[in-house]
C-alpha positions as CSV (number, residue, x, y, z in Angstrom):
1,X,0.0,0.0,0.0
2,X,3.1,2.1,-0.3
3,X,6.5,2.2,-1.4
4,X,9.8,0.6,0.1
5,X,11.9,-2.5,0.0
6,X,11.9,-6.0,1.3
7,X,15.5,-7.2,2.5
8,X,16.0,-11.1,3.0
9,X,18.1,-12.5,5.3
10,X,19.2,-15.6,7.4
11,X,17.4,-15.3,10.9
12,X,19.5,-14.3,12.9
13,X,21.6,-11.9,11.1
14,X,22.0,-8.3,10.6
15,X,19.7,-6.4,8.3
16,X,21.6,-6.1,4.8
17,X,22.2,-2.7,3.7
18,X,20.9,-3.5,0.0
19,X,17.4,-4.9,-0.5
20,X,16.0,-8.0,-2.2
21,X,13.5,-6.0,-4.3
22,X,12.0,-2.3,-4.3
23,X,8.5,-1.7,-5.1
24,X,6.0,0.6,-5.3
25,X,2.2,1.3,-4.1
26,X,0.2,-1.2,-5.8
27,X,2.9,-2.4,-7.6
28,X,3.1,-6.7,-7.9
29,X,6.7,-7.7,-8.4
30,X,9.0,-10.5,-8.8
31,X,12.5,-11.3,-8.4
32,X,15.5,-13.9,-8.2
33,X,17.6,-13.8,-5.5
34,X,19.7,-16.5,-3.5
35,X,19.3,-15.8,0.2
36,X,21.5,-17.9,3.0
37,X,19.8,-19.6,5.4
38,X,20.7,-20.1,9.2
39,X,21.9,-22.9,10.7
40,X,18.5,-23.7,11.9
41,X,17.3,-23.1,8.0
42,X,15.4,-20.3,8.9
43,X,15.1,-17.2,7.3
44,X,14.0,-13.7,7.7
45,X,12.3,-10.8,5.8
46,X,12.7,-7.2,7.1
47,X,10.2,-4.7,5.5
48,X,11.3,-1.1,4.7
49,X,8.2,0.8,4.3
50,X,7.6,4.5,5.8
51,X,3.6,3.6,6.3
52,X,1.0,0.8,4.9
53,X,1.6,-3.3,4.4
54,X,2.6,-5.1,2.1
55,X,2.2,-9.1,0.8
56,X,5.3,-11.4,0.7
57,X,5.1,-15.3,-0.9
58,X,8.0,-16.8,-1.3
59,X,8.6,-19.4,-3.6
60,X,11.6,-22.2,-3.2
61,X,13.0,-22.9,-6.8
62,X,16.0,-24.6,-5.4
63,X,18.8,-25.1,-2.7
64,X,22.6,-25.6,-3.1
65,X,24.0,-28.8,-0.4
């Protein structure tokens, strides 16, 4: 519902100073990016948004062992 930036990151972790994908209100996106996961394999999303909400789905295409 309003502009800003998701940034992806191993739970855990510090927030990364560049984001996964920027956006805009009302604006559907998509993106590839390859995100580390923590030892527990979790993984965590910060939202950088001044005001509103915004939808994440996140979809798995593939890991590296």
């Amino acid at each position: 519902s309003g502009p800003g930036n998701m940034r992806l990151r191993a739970a855990g972790t510090a927030v990364p100073p560049t984001s996964s994908i920027n956006f805009k209100a009302g604006q559907i996106r998509a993106n590839n990016a390859v995100i580390r996961l923590n030892a527990q394999r979790e993984l965590a999303a910060y939202l950088d948004q001044i005001s509103g909400t915004a939808h994440l789905i996140l979809d798995v295409n593939g890991y590296f062992k």
